[in-house]
C-alpha positions as CSV (number, residue, x, y, z in Angstrom):
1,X,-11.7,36.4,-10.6
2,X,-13.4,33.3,-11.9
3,X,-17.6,33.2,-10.8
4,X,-18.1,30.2,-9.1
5,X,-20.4,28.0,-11.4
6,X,-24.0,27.6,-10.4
7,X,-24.9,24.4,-9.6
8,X,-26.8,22.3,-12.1
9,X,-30.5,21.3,-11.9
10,X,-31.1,17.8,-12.6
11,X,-34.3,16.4,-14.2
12,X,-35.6,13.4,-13.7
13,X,-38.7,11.5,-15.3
14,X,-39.5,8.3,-15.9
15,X,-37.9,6.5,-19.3
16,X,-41.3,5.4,-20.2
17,X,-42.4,9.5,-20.6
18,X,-39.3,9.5,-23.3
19,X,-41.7,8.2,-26.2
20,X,-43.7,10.9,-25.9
21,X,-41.1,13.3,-26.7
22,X,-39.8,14.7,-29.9
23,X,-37.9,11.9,-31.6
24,X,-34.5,14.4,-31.9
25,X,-35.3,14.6,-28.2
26,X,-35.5,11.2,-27.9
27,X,-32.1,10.6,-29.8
28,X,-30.4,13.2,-27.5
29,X,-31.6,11.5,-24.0
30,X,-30.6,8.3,-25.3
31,X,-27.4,9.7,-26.0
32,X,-26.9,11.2,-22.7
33,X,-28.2,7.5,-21.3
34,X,-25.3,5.6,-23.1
35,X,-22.5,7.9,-22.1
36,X,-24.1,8.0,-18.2
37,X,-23.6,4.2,-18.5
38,X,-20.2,4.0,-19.7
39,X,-18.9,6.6,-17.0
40,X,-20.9,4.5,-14.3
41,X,-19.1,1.1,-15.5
42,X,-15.9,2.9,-15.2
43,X,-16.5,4.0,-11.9
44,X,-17.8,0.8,-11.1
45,X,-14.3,-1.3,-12.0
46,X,-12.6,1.4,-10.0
47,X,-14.9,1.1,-7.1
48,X,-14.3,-2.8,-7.4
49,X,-10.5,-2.8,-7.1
50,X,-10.7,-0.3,-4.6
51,X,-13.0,-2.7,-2.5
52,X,-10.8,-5.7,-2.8
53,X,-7.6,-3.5,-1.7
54,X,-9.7,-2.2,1.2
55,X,-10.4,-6.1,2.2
56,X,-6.4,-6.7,1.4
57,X,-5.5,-4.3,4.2
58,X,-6.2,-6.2,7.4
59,X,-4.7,-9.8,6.1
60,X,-1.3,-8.0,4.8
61,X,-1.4,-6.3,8.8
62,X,-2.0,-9.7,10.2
63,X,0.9,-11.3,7.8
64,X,3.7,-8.1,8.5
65,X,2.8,-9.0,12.7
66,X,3.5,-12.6,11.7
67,X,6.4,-12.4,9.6
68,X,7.7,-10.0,12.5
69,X,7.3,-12.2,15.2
70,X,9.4,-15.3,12.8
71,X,11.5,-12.6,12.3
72,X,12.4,-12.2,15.7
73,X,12.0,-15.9,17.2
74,X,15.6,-17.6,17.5
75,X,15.4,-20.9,16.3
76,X,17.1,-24.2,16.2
77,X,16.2,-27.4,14.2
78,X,14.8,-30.0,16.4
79,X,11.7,-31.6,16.5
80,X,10.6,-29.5,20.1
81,X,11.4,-26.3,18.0
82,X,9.3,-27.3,15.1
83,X,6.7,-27.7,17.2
84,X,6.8,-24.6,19.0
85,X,7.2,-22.9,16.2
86,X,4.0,-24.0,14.9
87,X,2.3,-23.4,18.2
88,X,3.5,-19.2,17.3
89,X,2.4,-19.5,14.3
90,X,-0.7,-20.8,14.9
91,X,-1.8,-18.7,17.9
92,X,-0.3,-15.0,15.7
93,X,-2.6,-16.6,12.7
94,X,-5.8,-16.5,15.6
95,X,-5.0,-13.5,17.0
96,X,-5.9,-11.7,13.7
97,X,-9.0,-14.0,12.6
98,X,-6.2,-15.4,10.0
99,X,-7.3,-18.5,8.6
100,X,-5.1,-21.3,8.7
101,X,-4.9,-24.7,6.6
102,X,-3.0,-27.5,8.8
103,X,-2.3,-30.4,7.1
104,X,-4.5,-33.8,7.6
């Protein structure tokens, strides 16, 4: 059976106390600095795309209800219908805080 591994003890210090350590020291920490970084910018694209999806969500919910209730609205072309139709869609956009552009 595999030891669970003891968890690791992190130091922290100010960068400033760096200069008045060992310059192989120094070289090492700034090492460790630069690779911190570039794991952190990852993580922070990931966290990014992840944040727009998450805002995505409700306006793809509030567009499936919509195209639903089109779906299931009989229709004919006339001038009344049009209108109605744009009443619906109109009043499922408001329902969901959907913002709508109407023309001028």
């Amino acid at each position: 059976m595999e030891e669970p591994e003891a968890p690791q003890e992190y130091v922290v210090f100010p960068e400033e106390a760096i200069k008045y350590l060992p310059e192989e020291w120094q070289q090492h920490l700034y090492a460790l600095k630069e690779e911190g970084q570039g794991v952190l910018e990852a993580a922070d694209d990931n966290l990014k795309i992840l944040n727009r999806l998450v805002h995505a969500f409700p306006t793809m919910a509030s567009l499936r209800y919509i195209q639903h209730r089109l779906a299931s609205t009989k229709f004919e072309a006339s001038m009344a219908a049009l209108s109605i139709l744009a009443i619906k869609i109109l009043h499922a956009a408001n329902t969901f805080g959907t913002r709508v552009i109407t023309p001028n």
